[in-house]
N, C-alpha and C positions, 0 to 999 in steps of 0.2 A: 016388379021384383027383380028381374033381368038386371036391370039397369042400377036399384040398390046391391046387389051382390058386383057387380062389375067395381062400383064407385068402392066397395069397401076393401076390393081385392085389390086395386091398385093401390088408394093408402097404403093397404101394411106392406106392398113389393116397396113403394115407396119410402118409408117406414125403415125395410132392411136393407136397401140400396144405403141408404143416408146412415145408418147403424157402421154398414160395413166400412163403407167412405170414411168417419170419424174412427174407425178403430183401425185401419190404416194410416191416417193421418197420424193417431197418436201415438202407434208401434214406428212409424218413422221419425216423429219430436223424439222420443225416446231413445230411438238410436243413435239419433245426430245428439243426444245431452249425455252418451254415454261413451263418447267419441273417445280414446286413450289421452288421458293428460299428467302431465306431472305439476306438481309447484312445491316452490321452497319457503321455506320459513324459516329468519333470523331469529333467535332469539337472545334476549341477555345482553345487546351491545347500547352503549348508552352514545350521545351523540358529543361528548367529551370527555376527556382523562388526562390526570397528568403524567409526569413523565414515569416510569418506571411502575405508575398506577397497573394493581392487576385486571386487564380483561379477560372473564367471564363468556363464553357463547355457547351456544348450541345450534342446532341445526336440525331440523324437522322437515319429513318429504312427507307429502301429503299427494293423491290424487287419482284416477281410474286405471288399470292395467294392470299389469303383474306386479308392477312395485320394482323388477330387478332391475339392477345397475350398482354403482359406487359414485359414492357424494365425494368431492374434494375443497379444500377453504386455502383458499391465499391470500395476505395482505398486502393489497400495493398502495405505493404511496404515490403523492401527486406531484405531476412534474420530477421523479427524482427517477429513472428508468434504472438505475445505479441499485438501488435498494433490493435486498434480499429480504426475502418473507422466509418466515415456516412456512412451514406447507402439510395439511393433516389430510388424512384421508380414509376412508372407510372400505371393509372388502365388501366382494356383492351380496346383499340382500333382496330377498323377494317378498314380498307378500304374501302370493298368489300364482302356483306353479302353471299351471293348464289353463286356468279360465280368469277373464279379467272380471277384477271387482275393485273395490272402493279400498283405498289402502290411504293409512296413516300412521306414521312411527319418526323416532326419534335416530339420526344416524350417527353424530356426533356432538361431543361433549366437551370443551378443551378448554384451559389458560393460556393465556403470553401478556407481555408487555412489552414497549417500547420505550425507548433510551432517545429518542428525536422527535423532537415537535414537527406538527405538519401537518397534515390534512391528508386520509388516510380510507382507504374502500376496503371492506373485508368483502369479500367476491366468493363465493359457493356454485358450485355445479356438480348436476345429475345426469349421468349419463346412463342413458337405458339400454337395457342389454338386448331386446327384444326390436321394439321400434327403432334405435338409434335415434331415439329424440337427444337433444343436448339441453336441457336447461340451464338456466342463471340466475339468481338473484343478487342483488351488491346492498349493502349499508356503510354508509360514508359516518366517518367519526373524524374528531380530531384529537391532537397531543398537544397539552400546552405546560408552560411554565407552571410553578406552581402557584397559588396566590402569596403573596407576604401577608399570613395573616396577624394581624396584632391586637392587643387588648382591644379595642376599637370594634374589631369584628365579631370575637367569640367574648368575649369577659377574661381571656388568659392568655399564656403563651406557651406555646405546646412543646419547650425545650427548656430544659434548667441547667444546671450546671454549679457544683462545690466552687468558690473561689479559691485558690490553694492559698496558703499562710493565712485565711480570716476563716470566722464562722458565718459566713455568709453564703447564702445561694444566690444566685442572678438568672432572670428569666430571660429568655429572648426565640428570636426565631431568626433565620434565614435561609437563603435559597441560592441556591448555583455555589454551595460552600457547606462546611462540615467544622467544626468550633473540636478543636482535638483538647484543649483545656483555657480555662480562663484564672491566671493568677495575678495577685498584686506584688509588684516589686515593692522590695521594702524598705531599698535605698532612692527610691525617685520617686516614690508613692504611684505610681502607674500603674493602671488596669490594661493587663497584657492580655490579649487574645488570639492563640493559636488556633491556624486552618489551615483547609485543604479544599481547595477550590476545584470547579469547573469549569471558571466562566468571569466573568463578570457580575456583579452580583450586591447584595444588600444585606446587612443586619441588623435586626431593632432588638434593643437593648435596654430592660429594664434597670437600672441604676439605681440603688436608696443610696437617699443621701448621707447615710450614715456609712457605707462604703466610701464614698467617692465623691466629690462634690467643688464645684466652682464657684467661687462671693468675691465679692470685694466690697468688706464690711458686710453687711446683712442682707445685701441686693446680689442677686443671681449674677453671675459671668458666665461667658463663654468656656466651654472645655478645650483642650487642645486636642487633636487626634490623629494621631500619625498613619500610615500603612506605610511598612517597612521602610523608615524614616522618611517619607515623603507627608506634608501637610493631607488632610480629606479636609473637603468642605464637608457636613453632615449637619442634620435637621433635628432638632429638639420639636419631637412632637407632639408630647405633653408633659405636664409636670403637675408635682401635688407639694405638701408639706414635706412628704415621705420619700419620694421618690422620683428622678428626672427619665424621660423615655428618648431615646437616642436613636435615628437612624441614620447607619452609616452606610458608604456605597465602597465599593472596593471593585479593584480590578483583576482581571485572570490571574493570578501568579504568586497575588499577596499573603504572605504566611504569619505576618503577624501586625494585629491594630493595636495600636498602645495609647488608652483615654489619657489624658492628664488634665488635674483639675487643682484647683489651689488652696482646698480645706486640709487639714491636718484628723479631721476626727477620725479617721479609719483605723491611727495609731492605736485606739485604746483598743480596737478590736483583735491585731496580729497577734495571735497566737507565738510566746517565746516557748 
């Protein structure tokens, strides 16, 4: 009996040894997984836009400890050291005053845009008022031209425009440039086109042929097309019964394209 009481005494010392051992172990996992951290969260940036396009962000700190410090957001651009960002920033917020716990919130909320194409990091940091941790997170985007979208792409063209002296609208789009009106002269029969450029640049030009129009005899000809009296080469890119689709290319500075084509029907349409 000795000897069964002996065996079963030591089991359960064994038993609480091993208890105690594993609830040490685990009170120390626990304190090394409860260690102070911070982390950031981008939210809202997409990884393209074009120029002047609105960007949207936020910024979310998530992580263990009091939660205090101030977040800050700069945008720098790549390879240009020249470049000036905004700069947003947040006053300090806490959490959790006296004892660290599990924090998650939201610190900033903001728009901007950019006017230059380029490859571009929005960079955020937390700086803890407690610890002096520094945190960082970055999200790389870029800025690009716009696309030249034309019937092709969408089914339409996302800019119209009254012809002055006909009853005519003309559809078109372009980019690196601003169309200030489109009239026909009504002594040269010419599709005048006034702009205001930034660049170099392109415009596609929906045309009815009952506007404006080029034959010799019943077979299609070539248009003429000036930019401020200089010839353009430019590309007919489709055409129907109804209508010919023109795209022209222009250079920084041109203020005005003038089509010329060698039908007469547009006469019946000038408004006297």
């Amino acid at each position: 009996m000795k000897t069964l009481h002996i065996s079963i005494i030591t089991i359960v010392g064994i038993v609480v040894i091993a208890t105690t051992l594993i609830g040490i172990f685990i009170d120390k996992l626990g304190e090394n997984q409860q260690q102070p951290y911070t982390g950031i969260v981008i939210n809202g940036v997409k990884d393209n836009y074009t120029l002047n396009e609105p960007i949207s962000f936020s910024i979310a700190i998530e992580g263990y400890g009091t939660g205090c410090g101030d977040t800050k957001v700069t945008i720098t651009k790549e390879n240009d050291s020249q470049y000036k960002s905004p700069q947003w920033s947040s006053i300090v917020q806490c959490a959790a005053f006296a004892k660290s716990n599990y924090f998650k919130f939201d610190r900033l909320s903001e728009n901007t845009s950019i006017n230059q194409t380029g490859n571009y990091t929005l960079m955020a940091s937390f700086n803890d008022s407690f610890t002096y941790r520094h945190t960082t997170a970055g999200k790389n985007f870029s800025v690009i031209l716009p696309k030249n979208t034309t019937i092709f792409d969408t089914g339409m063209f996302p800019l119209s425009s009254n012809v002055i002296n006909t009853n005519f609208t003309v559809n078109y789009n372009i980019n690196q440039g601003k169309v200030s009106e489109i009239k026909l002269n009504k002594q040269s029969g010419a599709l005048e086109i006034s702009l205001q450029n930034t660049g170099n640049g392109t415009i596609t030009i929906d045309l009815p042929r009952a506007l404006i129009d080029a034959k010799i005899g019943n077979t299609d000809d070539q248009f003429f097309v000036l930019g401020d009296g200089q010839e353009i080469l430019y590309k007919e890119i489709h055409k129907t019964i109804q209508d010919r689709i023109l795209s022209i290319p222009f250079q920084n500075g041109t203020e005005k394209i003038e089509i010329i084509g060698a039908s007469q029907i547009w006469k019946l349409y000038i408004f006297q």
